[in-house]
TORMITI-670079 format. One record per residue: residue in three letters; x, y, z of N, C-alpha, C in turn. Coordinates in nm, 4 decimals, padded with zeros to 6 digits, always signed. Example, Ala and Ser with C-alpha at 12.3 -4.5 7.8 and 13.67 -1.06 7.14 Angstrom:
- Ala; +01.3190; -00.5690; +00.7800; +01.2300; -00.4500; +00.7800; +01.3200; -00.3300; +00.7800;
- Ser; +01.2850; -00.2250; +00.7080; +01.3670; -00.1060; +00.7140; +01.2900; +00.0030; +00.7870;
# end
This chain:
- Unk; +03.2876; +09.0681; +08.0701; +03.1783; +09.1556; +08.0315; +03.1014; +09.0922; +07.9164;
- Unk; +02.9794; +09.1505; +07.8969; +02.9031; +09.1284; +07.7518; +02.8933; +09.1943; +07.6974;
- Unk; +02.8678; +09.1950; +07.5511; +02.8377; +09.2649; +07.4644; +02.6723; +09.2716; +07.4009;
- Unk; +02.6383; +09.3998; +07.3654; +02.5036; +09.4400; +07.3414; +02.4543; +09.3242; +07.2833;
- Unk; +02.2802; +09.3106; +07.3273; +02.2512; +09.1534; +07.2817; +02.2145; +09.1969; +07.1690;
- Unk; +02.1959; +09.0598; +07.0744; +02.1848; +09.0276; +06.9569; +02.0202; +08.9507; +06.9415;
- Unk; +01.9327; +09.0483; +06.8865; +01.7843; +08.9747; +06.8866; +01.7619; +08.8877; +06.7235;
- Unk; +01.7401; +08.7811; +06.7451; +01.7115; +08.6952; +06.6267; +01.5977; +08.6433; +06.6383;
- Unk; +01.4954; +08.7059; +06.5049; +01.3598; +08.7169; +06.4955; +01.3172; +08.7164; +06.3403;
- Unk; +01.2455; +08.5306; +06.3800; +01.2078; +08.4521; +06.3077; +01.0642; +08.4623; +06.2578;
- Unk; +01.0336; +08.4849; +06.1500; +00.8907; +08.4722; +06.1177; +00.8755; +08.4515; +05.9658;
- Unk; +00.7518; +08.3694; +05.9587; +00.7250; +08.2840; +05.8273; +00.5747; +08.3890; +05.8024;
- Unk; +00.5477; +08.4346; +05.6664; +00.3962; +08.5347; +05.6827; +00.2998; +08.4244; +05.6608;
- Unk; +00.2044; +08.4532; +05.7012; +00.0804; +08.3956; +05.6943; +00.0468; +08.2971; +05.7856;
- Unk; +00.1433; +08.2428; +05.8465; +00.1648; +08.1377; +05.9178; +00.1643; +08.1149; +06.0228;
- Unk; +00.1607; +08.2656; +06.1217; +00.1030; +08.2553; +06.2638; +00.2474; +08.1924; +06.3319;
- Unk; +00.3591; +08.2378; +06.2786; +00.4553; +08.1853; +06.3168; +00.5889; +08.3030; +06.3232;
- Unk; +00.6058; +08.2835; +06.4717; +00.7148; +08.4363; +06.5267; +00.7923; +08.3293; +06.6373;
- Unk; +00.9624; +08.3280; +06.6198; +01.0242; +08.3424; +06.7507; +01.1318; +08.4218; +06.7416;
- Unk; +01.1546; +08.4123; +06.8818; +01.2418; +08.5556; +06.8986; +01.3155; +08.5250; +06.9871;
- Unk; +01.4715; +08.5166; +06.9590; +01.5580; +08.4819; +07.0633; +01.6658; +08.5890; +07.1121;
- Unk; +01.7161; +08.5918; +07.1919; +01.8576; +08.6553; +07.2143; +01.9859; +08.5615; +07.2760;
- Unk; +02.0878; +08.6985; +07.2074; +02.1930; +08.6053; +07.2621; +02.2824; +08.7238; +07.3176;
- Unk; +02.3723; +08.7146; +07.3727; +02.4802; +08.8015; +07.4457; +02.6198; +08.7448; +07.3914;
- Unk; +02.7241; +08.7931; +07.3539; +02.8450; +08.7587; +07.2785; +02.9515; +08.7733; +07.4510;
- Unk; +02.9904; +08.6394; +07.5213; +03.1330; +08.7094; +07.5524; +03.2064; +08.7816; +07.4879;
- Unk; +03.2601; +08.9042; +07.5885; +03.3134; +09.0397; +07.5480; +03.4615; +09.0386; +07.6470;
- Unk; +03.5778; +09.0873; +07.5553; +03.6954; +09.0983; +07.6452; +03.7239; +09.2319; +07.6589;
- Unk; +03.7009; +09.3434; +07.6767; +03.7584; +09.4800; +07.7055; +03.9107; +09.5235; +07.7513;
- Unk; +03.9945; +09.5994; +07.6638; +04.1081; +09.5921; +07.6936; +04.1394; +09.7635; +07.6836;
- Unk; +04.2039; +09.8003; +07.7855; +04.1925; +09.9795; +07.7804; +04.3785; +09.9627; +07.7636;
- Unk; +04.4171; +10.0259; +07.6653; +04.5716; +10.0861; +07.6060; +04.5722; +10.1795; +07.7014;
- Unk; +04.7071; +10.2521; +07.7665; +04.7014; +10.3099; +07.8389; +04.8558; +10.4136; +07.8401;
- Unk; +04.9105; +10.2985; +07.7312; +05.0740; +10.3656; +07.7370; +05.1548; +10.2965; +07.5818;
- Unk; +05.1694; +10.3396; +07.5197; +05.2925; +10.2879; +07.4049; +05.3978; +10.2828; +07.3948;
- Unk; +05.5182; +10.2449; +07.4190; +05.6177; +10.2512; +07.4145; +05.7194; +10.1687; +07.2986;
- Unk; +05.8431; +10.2167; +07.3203; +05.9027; +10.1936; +07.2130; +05.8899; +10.2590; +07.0744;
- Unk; +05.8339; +10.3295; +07.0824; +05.8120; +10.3272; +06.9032; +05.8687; +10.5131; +06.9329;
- Unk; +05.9531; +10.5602; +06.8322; +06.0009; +10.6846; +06.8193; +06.0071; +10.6900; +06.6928;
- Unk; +05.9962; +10.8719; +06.6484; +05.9253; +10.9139; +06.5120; +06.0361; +10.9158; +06.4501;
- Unk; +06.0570; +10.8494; +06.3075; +06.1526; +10.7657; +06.2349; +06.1917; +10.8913; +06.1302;
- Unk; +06.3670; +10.9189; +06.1650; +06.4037; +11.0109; +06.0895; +06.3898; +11.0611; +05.9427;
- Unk; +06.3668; +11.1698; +05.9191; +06.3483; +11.2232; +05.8170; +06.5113; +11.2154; +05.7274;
- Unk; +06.4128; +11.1024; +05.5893; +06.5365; +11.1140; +05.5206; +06.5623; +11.1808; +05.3699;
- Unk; +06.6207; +11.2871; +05.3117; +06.6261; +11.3789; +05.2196; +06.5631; +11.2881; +05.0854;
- Unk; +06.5165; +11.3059; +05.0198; +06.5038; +11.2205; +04.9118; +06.6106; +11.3084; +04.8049;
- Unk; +06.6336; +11.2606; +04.7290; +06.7690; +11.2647; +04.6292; +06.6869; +11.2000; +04.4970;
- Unk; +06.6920; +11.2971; +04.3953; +06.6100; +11.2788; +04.3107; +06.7261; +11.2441; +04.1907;
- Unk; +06.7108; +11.1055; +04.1201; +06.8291; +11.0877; +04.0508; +06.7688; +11.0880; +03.9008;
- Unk; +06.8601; +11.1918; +03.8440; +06.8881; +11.2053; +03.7262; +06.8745; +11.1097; +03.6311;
- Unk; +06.8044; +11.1279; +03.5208; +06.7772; +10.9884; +03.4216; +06.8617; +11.0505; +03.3230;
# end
C-alpha cells in the first residue's frame, strides 16, 4: 500500500519561480487481531515497613 502523498512546494518570491513535487511513502499495514500470552499480574499487598 501507500501512504497519503507528500506535496513539496518550492518557491523563491519575486522570482517567477514555483515547483511542486510529490511523493508517496511505501506503506506496510499490519491489523493485530489477537494477543496472547500476557495475563493480569497478581495483586501484591504492599506492607508498609516501619522506620
Amino acid at each position: 500500500a501507500l501512504d497519503a502523498k507528500v506535496i513539496i512546494f518550492k518557491k523563491k518570491r519575486r522570482k517567477n519561480y514555483l515547483r511542486t513535487k510529490g511523493h508517496r511513502q511505501e506503506l506496510t499495514r499490519l491489523r493485530i487481531t489477537d494477543i496472547q500470552g500476557i495475563a493480569k499480574p497478581e495483586e501484591v499487598e504492599k506492607v508498609a515497613v516501619a522506620a
